[in-house]
N, CA, C and O atoms as a GROMACS GRO file, in nm:
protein
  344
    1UNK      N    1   8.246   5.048   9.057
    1UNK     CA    2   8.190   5.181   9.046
    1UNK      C    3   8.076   5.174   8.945
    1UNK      O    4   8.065   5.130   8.830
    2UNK      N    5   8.006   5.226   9.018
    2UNK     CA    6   7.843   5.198   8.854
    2UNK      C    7   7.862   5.358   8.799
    2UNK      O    8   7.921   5.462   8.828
    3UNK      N    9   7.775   5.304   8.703
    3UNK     CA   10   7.796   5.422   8.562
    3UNK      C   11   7.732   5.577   8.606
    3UNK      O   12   7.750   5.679   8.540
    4UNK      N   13   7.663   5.570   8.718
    4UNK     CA   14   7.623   5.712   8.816
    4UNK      C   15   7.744   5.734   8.833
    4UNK      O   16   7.801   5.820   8.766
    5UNK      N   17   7.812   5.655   8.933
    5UNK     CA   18   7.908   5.706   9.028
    5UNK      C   19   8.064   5.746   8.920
    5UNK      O   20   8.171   5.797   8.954
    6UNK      N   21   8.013   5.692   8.773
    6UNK     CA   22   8.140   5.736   8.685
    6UNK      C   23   8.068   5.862   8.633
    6UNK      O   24   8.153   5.927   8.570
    7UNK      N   25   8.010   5.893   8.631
    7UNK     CA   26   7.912   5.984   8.522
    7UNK      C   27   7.964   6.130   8.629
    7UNK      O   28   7.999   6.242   8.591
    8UNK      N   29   7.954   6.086   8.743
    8UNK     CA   30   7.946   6.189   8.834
    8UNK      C   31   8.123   6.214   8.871
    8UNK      O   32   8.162   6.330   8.866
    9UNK      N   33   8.203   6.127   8.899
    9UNK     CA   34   8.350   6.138   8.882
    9UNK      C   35   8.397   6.226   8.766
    9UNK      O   36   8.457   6.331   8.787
   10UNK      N   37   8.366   6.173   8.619
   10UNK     CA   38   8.377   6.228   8.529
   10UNK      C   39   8.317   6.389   8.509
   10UNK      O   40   8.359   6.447   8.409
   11UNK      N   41   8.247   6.444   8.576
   11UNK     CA   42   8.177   6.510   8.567
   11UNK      C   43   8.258   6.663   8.678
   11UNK      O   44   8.264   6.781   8.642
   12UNK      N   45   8.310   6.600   8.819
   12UNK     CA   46   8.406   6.672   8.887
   12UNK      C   47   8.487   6.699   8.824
   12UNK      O   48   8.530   6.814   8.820
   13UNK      N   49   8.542   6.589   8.746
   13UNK     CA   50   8.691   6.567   8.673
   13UNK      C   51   8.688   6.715   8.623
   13UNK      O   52   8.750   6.809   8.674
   14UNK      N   53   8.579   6.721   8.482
   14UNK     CA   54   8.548   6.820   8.372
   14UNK      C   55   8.553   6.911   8.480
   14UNK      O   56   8.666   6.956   8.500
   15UNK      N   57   8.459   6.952   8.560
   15UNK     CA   58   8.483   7.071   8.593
   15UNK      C   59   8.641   7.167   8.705
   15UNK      O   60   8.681   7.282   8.714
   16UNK      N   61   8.677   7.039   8.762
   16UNK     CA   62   8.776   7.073   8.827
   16UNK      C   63   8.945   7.119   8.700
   16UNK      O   64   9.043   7.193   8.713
   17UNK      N   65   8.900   7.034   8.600
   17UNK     CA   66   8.985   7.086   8.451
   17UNK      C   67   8.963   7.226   8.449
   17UNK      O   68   9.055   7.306   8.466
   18UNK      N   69   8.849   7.258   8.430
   18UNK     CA   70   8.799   7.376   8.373
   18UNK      C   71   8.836   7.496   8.457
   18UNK      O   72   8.895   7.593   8.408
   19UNK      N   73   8.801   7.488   8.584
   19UNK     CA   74   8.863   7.610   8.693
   19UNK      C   75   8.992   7.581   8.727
   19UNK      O   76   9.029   7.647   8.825
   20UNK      N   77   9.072   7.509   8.684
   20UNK     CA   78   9.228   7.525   8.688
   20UNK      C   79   9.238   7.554   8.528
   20UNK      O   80   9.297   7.661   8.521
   21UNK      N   81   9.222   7.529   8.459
   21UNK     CA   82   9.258   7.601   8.267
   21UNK      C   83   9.197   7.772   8.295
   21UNK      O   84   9.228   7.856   8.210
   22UNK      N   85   9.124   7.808   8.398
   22UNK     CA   86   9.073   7.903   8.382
   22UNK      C   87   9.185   7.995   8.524
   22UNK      O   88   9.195   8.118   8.530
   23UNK      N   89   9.222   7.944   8.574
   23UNK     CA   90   9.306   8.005   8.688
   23UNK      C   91   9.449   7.997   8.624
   23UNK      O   92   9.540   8.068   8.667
   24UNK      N   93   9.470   7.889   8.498
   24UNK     CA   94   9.575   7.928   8.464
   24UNK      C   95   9.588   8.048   8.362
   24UNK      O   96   9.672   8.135   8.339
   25UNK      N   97   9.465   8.011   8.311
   25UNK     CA   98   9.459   8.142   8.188
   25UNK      C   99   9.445   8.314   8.265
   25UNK      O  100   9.500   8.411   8.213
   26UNK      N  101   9.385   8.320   8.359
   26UNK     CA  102   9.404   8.452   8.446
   26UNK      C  103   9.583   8.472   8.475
   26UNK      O  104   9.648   8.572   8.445
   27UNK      N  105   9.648   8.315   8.558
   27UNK     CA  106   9.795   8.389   8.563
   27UNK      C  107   9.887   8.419   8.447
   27UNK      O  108   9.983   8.495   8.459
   28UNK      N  109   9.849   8.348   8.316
   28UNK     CA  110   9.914   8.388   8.224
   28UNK      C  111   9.906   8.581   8.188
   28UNK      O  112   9.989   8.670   8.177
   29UNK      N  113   9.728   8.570   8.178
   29UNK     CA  114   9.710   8.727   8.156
   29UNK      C  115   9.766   8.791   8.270
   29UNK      O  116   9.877   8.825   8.228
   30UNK      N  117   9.758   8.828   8.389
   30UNK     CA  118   9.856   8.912   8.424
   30UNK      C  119  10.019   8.904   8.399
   30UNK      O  120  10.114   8.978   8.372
   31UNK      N  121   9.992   8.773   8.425
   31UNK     CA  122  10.210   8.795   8.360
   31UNK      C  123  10.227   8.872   8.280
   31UNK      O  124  10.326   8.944   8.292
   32UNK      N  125  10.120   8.892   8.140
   32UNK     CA  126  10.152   8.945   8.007
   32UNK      C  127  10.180   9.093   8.016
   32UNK      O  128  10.247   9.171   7.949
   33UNK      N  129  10.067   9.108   8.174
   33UNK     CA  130  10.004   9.271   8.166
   33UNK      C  131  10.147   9.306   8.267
   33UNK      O  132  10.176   9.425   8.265
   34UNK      N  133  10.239   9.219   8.356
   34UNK     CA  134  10.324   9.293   8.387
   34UNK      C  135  10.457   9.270   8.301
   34UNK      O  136  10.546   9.355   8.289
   35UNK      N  137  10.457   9.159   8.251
   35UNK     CA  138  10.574   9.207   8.134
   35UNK      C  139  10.571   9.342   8.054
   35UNK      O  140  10.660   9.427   8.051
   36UNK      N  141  10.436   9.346   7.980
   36UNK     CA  142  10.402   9.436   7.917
   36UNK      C  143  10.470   9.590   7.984
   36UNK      O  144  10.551   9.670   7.937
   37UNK      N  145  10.403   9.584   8.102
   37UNK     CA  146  10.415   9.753   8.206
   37UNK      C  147  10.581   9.711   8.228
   37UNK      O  148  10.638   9.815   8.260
   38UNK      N  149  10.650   9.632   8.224
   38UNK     CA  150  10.798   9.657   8.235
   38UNK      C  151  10.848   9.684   8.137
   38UNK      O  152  10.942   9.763   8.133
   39UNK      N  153  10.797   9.622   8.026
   39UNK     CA  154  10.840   9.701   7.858
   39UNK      C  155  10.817   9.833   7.864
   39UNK      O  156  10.920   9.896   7.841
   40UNK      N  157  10.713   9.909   7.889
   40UNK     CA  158  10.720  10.036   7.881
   40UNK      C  159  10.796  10.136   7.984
   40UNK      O  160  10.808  10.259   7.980
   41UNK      N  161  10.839  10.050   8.067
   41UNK     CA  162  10.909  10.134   8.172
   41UNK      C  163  11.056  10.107   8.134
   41UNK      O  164  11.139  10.186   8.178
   42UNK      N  165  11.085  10.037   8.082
   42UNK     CA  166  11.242  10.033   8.009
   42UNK      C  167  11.230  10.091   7.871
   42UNK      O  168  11.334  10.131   7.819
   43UNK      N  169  11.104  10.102   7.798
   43UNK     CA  170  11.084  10.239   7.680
   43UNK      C  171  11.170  10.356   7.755
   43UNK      O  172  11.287  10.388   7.729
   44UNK      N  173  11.089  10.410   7.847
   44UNK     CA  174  11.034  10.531   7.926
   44UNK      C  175  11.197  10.574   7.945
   44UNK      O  176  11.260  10.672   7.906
   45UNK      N  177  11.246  10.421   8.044
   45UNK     CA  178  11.399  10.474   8.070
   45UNK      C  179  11.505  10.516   7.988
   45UNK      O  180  11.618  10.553   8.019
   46UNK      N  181  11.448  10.503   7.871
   46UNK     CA  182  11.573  10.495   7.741
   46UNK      C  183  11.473  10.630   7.653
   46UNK      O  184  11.479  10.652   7.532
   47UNK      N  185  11.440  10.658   7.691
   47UNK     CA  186  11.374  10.764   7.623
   47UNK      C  187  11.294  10.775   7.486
   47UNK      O  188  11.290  10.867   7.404
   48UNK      N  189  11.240  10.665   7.488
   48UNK     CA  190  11.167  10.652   7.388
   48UNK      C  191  11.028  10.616   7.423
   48UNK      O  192  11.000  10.498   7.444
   49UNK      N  193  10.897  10.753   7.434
   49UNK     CA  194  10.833  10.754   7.496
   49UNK      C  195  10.732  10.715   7.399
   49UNK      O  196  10.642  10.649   7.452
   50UNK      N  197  10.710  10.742   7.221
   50UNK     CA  198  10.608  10.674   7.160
   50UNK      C  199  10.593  10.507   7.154
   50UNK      O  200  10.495  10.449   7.109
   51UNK      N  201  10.711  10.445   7.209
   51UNK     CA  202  10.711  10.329   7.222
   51UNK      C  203  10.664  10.242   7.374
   51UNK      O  204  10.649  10.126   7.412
   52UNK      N  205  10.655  10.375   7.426
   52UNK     CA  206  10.634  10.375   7.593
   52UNK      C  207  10.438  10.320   7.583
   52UNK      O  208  10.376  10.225   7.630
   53UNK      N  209  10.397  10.454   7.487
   53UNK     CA  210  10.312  10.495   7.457
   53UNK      C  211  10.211  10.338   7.426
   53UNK      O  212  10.114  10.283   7.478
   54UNK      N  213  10.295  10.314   7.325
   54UNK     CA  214  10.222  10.182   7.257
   54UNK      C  215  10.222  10.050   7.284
   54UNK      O  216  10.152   9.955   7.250
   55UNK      N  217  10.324  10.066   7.358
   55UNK     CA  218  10.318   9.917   7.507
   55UNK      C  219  10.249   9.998   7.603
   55UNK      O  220  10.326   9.970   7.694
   56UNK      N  221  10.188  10.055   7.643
   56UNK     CA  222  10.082  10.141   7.761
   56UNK      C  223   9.973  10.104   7.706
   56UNK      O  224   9.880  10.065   7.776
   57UNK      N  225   9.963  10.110   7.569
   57UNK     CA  226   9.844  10.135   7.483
   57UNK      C  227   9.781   9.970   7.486
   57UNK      O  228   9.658   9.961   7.477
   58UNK      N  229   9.867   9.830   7.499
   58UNK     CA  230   9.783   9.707   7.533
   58UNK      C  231   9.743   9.691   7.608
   58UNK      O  232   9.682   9.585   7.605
   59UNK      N  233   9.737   9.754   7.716
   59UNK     CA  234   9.664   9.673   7.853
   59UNK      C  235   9.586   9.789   7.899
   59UNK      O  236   9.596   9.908   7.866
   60UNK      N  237   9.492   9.720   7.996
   60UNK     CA  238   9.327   9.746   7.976
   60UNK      C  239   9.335   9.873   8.077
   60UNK      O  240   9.419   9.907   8.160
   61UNK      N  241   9.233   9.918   8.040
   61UNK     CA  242   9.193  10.075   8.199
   61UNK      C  243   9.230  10.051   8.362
   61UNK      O  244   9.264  10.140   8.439
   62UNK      N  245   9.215   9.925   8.391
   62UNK     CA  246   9.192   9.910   8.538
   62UNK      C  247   9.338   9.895   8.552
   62UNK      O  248   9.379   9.966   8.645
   63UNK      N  249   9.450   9.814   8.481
   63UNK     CA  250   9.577   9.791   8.488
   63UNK      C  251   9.684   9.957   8.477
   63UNK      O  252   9.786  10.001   8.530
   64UNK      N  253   9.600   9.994   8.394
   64UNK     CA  254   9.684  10.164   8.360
   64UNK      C  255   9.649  10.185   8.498
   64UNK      O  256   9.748  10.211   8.567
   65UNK      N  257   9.546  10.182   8.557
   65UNK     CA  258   9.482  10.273   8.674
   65UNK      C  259   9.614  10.243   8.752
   65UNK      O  260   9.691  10.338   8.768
   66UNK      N  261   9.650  10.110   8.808
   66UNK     CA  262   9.744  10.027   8.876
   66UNK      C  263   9.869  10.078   8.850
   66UNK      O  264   9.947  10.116   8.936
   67UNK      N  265   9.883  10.078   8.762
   67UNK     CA  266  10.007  10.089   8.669
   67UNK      C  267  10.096  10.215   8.734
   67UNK      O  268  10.208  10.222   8.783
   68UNK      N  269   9.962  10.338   8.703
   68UNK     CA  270   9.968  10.487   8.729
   68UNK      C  271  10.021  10.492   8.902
   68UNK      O  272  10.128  10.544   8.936
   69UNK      N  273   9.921  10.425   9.001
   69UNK     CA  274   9.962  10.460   9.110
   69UNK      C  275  10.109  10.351   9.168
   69UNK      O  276  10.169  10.402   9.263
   70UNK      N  277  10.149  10.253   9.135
   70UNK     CA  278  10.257  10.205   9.134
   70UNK      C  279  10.379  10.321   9.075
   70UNK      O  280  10.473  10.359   9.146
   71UNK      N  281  10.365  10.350   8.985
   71UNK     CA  282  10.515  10.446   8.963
   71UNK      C  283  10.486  10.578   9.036
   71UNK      O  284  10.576  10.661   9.044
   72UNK      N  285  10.365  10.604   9.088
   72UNK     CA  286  10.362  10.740   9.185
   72UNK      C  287  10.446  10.684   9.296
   72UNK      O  288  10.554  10.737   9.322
   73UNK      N  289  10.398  10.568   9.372
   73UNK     CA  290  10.507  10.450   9.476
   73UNK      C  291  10.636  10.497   9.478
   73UNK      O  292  10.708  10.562   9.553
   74UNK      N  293  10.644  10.416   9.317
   74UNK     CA  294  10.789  10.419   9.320
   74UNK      C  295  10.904  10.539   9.312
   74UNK      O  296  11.012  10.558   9.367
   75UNK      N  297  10.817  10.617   9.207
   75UNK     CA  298  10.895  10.746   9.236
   75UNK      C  299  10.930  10.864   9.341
   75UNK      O  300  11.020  10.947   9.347
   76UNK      N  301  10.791  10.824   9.440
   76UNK     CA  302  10.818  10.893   9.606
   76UNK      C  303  10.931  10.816   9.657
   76UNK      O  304  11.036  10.862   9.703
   77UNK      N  305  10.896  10.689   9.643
   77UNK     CA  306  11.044  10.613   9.718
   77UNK      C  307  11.165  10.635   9.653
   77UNK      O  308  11.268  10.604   9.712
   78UNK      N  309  11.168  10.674   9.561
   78UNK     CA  310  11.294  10.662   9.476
   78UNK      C  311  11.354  10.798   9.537
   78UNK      O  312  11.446  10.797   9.618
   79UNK      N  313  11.303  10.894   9.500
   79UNK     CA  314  11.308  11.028   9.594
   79UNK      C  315  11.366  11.022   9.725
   79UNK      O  316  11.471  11.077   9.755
   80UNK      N  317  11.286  10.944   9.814
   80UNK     CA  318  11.357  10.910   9.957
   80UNK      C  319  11.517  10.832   9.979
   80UNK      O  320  11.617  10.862  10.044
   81UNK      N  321  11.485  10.737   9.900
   81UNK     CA  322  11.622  10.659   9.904
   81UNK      C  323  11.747  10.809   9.863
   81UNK      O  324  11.831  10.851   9.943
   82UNK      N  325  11.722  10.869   9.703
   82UNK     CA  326  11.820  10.966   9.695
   82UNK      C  327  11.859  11.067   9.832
   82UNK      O  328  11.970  11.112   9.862
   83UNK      N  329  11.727  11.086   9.903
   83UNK     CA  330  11.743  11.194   9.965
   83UNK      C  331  11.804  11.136  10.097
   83UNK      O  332  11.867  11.210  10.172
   84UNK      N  333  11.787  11.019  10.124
   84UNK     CA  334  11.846  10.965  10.268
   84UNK      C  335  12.052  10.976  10.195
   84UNK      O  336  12.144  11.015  10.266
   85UNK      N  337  12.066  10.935  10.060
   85UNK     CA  338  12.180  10.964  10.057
   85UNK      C  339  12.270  11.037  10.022
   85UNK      O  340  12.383  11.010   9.983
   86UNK      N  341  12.200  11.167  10.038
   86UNK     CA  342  12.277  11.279   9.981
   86UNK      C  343  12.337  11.374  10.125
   86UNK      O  344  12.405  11.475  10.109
   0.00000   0.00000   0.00000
């Protein structure tokens, strides 16, 4: 292999590192952002809503946005399930 053809190996290498450290660092951040939104929803369930508040309060606008229409989801369904068994 001549020192091009290492220069240039080495060179995929680096970057193929880099967009997997960077695809891992994206799945870490959402894990955090849905651990996080399950912390506040087991606040919420136990009734302690300033704590709800301040685990709501780490994660970013677009995730609240998410966040918001997921428990609208869940709480229509939750509704249905009661109501299919009553």
């Amino acid at each position: 292999m001549s020192s091009d053809e290492q220069r240039k190996a080495g060179e995929d290498f680096a970057a193929a590192l880099g967009e997997a450290a960077k695809k891992l660092q994206q799945g870490l951040e959402n894990t955090g952002h849905i651990l996080t939104a399950q912390g506040a929803m087991g606040w919420v369930y136990r009734g302690d809503l300033p704590k709800a508040r301040q685990a709501l309060g780490k994660l970013p606008v677009d995730k609240l946005a998410e966040l918001s229409a997921v428990a609208a989801a869940l709480s229509s369904l939750a509704d249905e399930v009661a109501a299919a068994k009553s």
